[in-house]
N, C-alpha and C positions, 0 to 999 in steps of 0.2 A: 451627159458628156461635157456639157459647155460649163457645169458645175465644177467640176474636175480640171479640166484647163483652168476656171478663173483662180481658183486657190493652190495653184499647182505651186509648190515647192520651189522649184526652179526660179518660178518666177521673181525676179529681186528687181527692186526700185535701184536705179540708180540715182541718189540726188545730188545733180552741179553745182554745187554750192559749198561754200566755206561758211556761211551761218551756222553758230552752233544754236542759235534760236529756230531755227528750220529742221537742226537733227535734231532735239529735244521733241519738239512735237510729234514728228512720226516715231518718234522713241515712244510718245504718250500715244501715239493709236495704235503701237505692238505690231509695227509692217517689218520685215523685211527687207533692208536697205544695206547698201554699201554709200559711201562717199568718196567723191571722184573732186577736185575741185578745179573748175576750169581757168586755169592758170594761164596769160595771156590772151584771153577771149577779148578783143575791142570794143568794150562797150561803147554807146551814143548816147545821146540827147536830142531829143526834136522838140518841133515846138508844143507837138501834140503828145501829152502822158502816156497817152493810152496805145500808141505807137511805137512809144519811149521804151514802155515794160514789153511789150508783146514782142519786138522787134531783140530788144536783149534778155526776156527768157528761151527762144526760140535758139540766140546765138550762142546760151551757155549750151543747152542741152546738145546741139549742134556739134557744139567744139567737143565736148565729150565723144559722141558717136564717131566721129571723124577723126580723134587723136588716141583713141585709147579700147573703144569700143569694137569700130568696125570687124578688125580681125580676130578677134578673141573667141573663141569656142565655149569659153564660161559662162559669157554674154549672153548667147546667142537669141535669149530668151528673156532678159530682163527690158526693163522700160526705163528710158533717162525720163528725170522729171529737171527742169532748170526753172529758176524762179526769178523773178527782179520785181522791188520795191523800192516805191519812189514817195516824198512825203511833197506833194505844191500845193503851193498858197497863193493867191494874189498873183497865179501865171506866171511863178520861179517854184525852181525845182529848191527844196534843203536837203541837201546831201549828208556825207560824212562830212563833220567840224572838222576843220584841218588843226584848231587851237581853241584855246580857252572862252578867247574874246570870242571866235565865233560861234562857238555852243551857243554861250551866254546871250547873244544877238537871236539865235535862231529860235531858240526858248519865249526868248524876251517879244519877239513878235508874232510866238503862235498865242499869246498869254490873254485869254479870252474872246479868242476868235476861235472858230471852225476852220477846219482844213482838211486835206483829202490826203489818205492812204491808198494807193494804188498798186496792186499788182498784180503782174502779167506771170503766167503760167504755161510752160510747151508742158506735150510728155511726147517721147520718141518711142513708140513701139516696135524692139528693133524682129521680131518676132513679124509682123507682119508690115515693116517699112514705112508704117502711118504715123502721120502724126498732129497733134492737137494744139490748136495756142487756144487759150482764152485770159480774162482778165476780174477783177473783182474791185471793188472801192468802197472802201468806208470812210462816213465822215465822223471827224473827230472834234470834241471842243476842247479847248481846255479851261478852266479854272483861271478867271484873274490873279495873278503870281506877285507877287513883290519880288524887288530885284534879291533882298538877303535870301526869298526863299528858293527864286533860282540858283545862286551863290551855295546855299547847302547843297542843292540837290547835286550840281557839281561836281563837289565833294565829295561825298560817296557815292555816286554810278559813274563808272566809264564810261562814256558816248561817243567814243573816237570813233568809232565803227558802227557807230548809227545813225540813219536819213532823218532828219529833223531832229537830233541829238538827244533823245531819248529813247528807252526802252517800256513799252506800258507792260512787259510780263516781270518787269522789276519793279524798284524804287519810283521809275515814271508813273506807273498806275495813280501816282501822289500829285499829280500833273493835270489828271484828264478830269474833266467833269463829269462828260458822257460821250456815248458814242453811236453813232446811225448804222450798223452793219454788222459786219463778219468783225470778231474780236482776234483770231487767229491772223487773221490777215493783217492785222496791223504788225503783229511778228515778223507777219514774211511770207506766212502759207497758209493761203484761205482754205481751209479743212474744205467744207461744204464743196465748192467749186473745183477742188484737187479729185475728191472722188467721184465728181460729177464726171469729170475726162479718164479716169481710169475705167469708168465702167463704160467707154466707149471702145477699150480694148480687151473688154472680159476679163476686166483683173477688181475681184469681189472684194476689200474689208471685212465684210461682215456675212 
């Protein structure tokens, strides 16, 4: 019986999120998803990361359930996932580059040093009202860079819309040396750890 609920049809992820690096992936593990994007959610920052992500995956999935979810009969049975990914180094957060200059700076100072990818994970099981935060970290190095090589790399990937202004399932992977953890997570959605909470609401992958 509890086989049949987990794989049950019905059941649909919903993920809060506007990452097309987040829908790709669960595109590549073949789930069952809609995309809801939580538009006006107020994210934060605190001092502590790990607070930081847990605190605003919790708010997306939240804002979802509460502005879109709640009364919906379609719902009734799917699971919000919300995610946040933070890239700190040296106890600063790199966010989205607002500009050129500051890609080029944030690049320029991860450039053979280690740094940490962090992210926090809710899921809202609106099915039985529960819900899970947890979080994940990989550390990352990169490759001592030359400025022309940062300057190409520039050039062809967009980073406007990426925490520490690159992307490692693109052009960035040209960046990293190596890395201590979950590789997905640097994307945005630690595989491993996402279905480690879903199988706390009886909803199977595999």
């Amino acid at each position: 019986m509890e086989e049949e609920e987990a794989n049950n049809p019905e059941r649909v992820i919903i993920l809060a999120s506007s990452s097309p690096r987040r829908k790709r992936i669960l595109e590549q593990l073949d789930i069952d998803f809609d995309v809801m994007k939580p538009v006006g959610a107020a994210e934060k920052n605190f001092k502590d990361p790990y607070k930081t992500v847990k605190y605003n995956s919790s708010l997306k999935a939240k804002f979802i359930y509460n502005h879109v979810i709640i009364n919906s009969l379609k719902h009734k049975s799917s699971i919000i996932a919300g995610f946040d990914t933070v890239v700190f180094f040296r106890d600063k957060y790199l966010g989205k580059p607002s500009s050129h200059n500051e890609a080029f700076d944030y690049i320029k100072l991860l450039s053979g040093n280690v740094h940490s990818v962090i992210t926090g994970l809710t899921i809202i099981d609106i099915l039985s009202k529960k819900t899970f935060t947890d979080s994940e970290t990989t550390e990352v190095r990169f490759r001592k860079l030359k400025d022309r090589e940062i300057e190409s790399y520039l050039k062809i990937e967009s980073v406007y819309d990426k925490a520490g202004a690159y992307d490692i399932s693109g052009l960035g992977s040209m960046l990293v040396e190596k890395i201590n953890g979950c590789f997905f997570n640097v994307a945005g959605l630690p595989v491993f750890r996402f279905i480690k909470l879903l199988e706390k609401v009886n909803y199977k992958i595999l």
